[in-house]
C-alpha positions in Angstrom: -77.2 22.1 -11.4 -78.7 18.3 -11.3 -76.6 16.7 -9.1 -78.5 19.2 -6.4 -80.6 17.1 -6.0 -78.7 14.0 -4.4 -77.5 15.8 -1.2 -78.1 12.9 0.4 -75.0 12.0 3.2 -74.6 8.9 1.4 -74.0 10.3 -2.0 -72.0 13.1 -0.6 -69.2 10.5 0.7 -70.0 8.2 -2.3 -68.8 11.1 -4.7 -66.0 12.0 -2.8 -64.3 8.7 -2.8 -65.6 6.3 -5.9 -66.3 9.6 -8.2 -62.9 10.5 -8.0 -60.8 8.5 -8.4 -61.7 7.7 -11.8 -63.4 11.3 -12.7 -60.2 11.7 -15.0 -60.0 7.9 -15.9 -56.2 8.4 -15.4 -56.3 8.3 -11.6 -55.5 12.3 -11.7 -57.1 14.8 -9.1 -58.5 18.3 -10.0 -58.7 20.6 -7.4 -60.3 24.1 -7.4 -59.3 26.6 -5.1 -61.1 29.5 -4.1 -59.1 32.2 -2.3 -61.1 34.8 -1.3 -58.2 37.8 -1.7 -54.6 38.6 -1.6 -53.1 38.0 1.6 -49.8 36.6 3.5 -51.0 34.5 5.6 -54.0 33.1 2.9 -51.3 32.7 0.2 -49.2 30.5 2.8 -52.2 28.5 3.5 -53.0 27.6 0.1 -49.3 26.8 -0.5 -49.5 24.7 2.6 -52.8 22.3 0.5 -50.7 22.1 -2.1 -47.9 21.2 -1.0 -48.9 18.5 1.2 -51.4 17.1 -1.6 -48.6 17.2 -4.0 -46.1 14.7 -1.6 -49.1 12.7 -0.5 -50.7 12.0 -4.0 -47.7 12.0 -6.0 -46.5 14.5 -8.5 -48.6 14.7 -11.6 -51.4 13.0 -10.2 -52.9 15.9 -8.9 -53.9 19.2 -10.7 -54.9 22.6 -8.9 -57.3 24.8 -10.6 -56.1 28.2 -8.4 -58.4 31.3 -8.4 -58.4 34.4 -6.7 -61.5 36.4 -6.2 -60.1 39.7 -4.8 -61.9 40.6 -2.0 -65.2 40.5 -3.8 -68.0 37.9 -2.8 -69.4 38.0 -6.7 -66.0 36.6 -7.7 -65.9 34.0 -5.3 -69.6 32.8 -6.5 -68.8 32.8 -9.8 -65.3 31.2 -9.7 -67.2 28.5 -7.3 -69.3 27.6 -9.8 -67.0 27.1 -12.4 -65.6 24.7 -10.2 -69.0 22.5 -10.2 -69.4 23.0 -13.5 -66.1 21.7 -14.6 -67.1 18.9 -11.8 -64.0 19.1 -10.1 -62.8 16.0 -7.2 -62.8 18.7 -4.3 -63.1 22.5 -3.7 -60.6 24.1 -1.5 -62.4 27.4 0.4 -60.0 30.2 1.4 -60.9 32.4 4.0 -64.7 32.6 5.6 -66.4 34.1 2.3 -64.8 31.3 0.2 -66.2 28.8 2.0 -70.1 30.0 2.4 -70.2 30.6 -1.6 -68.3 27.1 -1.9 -71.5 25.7 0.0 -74.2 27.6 -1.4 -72.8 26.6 -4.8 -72.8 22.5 -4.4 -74.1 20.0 -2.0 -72.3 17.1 -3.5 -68.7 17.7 -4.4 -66.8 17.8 -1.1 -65.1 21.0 0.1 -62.3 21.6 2.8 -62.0 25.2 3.8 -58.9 26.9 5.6 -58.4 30.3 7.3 -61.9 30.5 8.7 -62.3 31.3 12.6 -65.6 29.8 13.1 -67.4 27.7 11.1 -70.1 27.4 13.4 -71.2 30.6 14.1 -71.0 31.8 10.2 -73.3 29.2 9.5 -70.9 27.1 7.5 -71.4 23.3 10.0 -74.0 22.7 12.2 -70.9 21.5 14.7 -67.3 21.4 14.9 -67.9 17.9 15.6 -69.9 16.6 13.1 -70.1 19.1 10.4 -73.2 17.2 8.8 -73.3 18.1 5.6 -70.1 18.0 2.4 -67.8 21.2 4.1 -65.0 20.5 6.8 -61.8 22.5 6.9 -59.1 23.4 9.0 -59.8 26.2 11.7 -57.2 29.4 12.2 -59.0 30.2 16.0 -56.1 29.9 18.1 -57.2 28.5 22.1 -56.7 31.4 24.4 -56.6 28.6 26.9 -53.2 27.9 25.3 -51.7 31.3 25.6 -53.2 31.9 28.9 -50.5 28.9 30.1 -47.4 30.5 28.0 -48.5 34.0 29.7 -48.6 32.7 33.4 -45.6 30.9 32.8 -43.7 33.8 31.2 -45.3 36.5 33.5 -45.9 34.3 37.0 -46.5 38.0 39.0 -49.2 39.2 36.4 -52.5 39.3 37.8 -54.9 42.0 35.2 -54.7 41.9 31.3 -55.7 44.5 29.2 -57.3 43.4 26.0 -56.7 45.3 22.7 -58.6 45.0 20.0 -60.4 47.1 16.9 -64.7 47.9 17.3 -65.4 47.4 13.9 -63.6 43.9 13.3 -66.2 41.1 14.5 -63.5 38.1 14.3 -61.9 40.3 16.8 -64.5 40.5 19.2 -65.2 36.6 19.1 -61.4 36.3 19.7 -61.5 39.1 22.8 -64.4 37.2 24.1 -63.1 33.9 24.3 -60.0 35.5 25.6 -60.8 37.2 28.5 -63.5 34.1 29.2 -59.7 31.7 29.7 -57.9 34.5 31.5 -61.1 35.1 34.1 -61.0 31.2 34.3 -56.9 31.3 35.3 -57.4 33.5 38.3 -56.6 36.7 36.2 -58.7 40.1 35.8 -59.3 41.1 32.1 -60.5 44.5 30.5 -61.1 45.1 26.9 -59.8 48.6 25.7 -61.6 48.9 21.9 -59.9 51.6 19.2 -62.1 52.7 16.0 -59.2 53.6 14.8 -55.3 54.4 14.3 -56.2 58.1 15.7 -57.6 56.5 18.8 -54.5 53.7 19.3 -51.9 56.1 21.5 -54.8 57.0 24.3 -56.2 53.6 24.4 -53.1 52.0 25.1 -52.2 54.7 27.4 -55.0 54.0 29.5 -54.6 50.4 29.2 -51.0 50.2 30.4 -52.2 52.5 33.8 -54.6 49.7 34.4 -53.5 46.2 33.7 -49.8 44.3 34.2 -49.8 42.7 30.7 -51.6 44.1 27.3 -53.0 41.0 25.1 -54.1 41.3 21.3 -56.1 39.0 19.6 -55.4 38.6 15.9 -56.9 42.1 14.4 -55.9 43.9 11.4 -56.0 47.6 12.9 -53.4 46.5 15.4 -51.4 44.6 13.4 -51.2 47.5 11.1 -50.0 49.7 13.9 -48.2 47.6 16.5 -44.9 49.9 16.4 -47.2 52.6 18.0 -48.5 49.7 20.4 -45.1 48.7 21.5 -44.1 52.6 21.6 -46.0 53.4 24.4 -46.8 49.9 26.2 -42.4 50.0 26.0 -42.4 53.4 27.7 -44.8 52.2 30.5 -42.9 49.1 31.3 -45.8 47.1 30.5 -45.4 43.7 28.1 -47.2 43.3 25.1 -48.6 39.4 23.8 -50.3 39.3 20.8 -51.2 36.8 18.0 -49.5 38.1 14.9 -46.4 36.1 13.6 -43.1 37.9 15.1 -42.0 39.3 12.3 -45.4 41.8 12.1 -44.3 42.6 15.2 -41.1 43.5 16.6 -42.1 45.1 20.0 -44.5 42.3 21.8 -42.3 40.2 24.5 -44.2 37.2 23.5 -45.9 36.6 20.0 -48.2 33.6 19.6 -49.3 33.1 15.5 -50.9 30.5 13.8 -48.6 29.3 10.6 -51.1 29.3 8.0 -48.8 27.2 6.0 -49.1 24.4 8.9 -52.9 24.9 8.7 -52.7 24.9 4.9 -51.0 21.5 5.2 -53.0 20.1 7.8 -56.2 20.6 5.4 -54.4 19.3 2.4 -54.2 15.9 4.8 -58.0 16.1 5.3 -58.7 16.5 1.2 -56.3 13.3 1.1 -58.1 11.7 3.4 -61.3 12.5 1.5 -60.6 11.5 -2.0 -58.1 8.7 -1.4 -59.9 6.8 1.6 -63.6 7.6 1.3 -63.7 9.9 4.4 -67.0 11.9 4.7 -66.8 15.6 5.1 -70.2 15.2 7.5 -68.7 13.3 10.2 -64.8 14.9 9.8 -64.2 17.0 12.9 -63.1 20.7 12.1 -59.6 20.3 12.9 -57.9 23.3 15.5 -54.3 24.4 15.6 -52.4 23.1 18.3 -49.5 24.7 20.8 -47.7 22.5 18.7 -48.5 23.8 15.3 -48.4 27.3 16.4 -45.3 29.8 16.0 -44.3 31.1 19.6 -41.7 33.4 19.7 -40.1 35.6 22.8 -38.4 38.2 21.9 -35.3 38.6 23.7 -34.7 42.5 23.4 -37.8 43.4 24.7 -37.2 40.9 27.7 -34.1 42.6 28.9 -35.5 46.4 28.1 -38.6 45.1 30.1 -36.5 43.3 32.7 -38.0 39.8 32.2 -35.9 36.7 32.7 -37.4 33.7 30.5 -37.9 31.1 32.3 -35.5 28.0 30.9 -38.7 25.4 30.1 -38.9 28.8 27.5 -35.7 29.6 26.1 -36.5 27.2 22.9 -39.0 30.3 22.4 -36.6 33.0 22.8 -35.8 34.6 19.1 
């Protein structure tokens, strides 16, 4: 590939907004997007981008070139490339993976990735507040700072959280560590309790729920795949359950706090606008961060009464 060669900032931003706009000399966009494997929330995120590029550019002015790459980093190389050879306006990345074969692949075409916890730490910016190079994107880390606030204000009395998460999941670990770095800083004690797997859940949560007033689990697949067991036994100690999967993954935690992909989805596709209509430059966007706002809170009302929880009124809007 040529065009290598001019990774300068300039010509970065220069492609993304002159480039563009006439690349089809009929004022239409073509977008590739990379999704690095079949999943809920990844699907609602790219429906989210295109969505929102859709309304903001206009029907028919805008064309996605969608790919899937199963799971499998070789797919997501080779689809990215495509993508730069078929010189498309802007690459959307899906998911962590997407996004580092997205920017080994080109250094001019601009890409916005979605779905990615850290861009920082994988290598992907040099900062969340100038990225630096043609990548920015939309992060799914949710602020523990944020559900720190909900949790005190739900559960005034709690003073130790018990932190559940899976060993062999690394997001998970970043997520536990930021965690229990906001709770420590509230005034509260926190403990992680790590499973290897669905054999280990019932014991660790056993033991968790003799030592702490409230369990919390990050976002992590193991215990999203087994949270009826979770809410079995935290139920049957009278202990509360908060975790960061959407409610409806979870039917036994008193107080769920999710991103909506879709929102972040959306929230990107604004970002990719921004980009090819208005000349923004990728380098100097800020990776943008889910809000309290943006996020799907939900109380769960059955579990408050079986639990013995009055929800506060500031939090009824919450109550499902």
């Amino acid at each position: 590939s040529g065009s290598a060669g001019s990774a300068s900032s300039g010509g970065a931003s220069a492609s993304a907004s002159t480039g563009s706009a006439s690349s089809g000399g009929d004022g239409t966009y073509t977008i590739g997007i990379c999704q690095q494997m079949q999943h809920v929330s990844l699907d609602e995120a790219t429906k989210g981008f295109e969505d929102a590029l859709t309304e903001l550019l206009g029907e028919g002015n805008v064309e996605f070139d969608y790919q899937n790459a199963g799971g499998e980093q070789a797919n997501c190389t080779s689809i990215v490339s495509k993508f730069v050879t078929d010189n498309v306006d802007l690459i959307m990345a899906n998911a962590t993976t997407a996004v580092q074969c997205a920017k080994e692949a080109t250094t001019t075409i601009p890409i916005v990735g979605t779905s990615v916890t850290d861009y920082v730490s994988t290598g992907i910016v040099d900062s969340a507040e100038a990225p630096g190079a043609n990548v920015t994107g939309y992060s799914d880390l949710s602020d523990a700072n944020n559900h720190v606030e909900l949790i005190q204000q739900l559960l005034p009395e709690a003073k130790t959280v018990a932190i559940l998460y899976s060993t062999g999941e690394e997001n998970s670990r970043i997520l536990a560590e930021s965690a229990a770095a906001a709770f420590e800083a509230a005034g509260l004690t926190a403990e992680s309790y790590t499973a290897n797997d669905s054999n280990d859940i019932s014991a660790v949560v056993t033991e968790a729920c003799t030592q702490s007033d409230v369990i919390y689990v990050p976002t992590d697949n193991l215990m999203a795949a087994n949270m009826e067991l979770v809410k079995n036994v935290a139920l049957n100690q009278k202990v509360p359950v908060v975790s960061c999967f959407t409610a409806d993954e979870n039917d036994g935690a008193l107080l769920s706090i999710s991103i909506s992909y879709y929102t972040m989805g959306r929230l990107a596709g604004e970002m990719a606008y921004e980009i090819l209509t208005e000349g923004a430059d990728p380098a100097t966007m800020p990776i943008g961060v889910m809000s309290v706002e943006d996020m799907d809170v939900t109380i769960n009302q059955s579990v408050a009464e079986e639990l013995g929880i009055t929800v506060p009124e500031a939090m009824q809007d919450y109550v499902k």
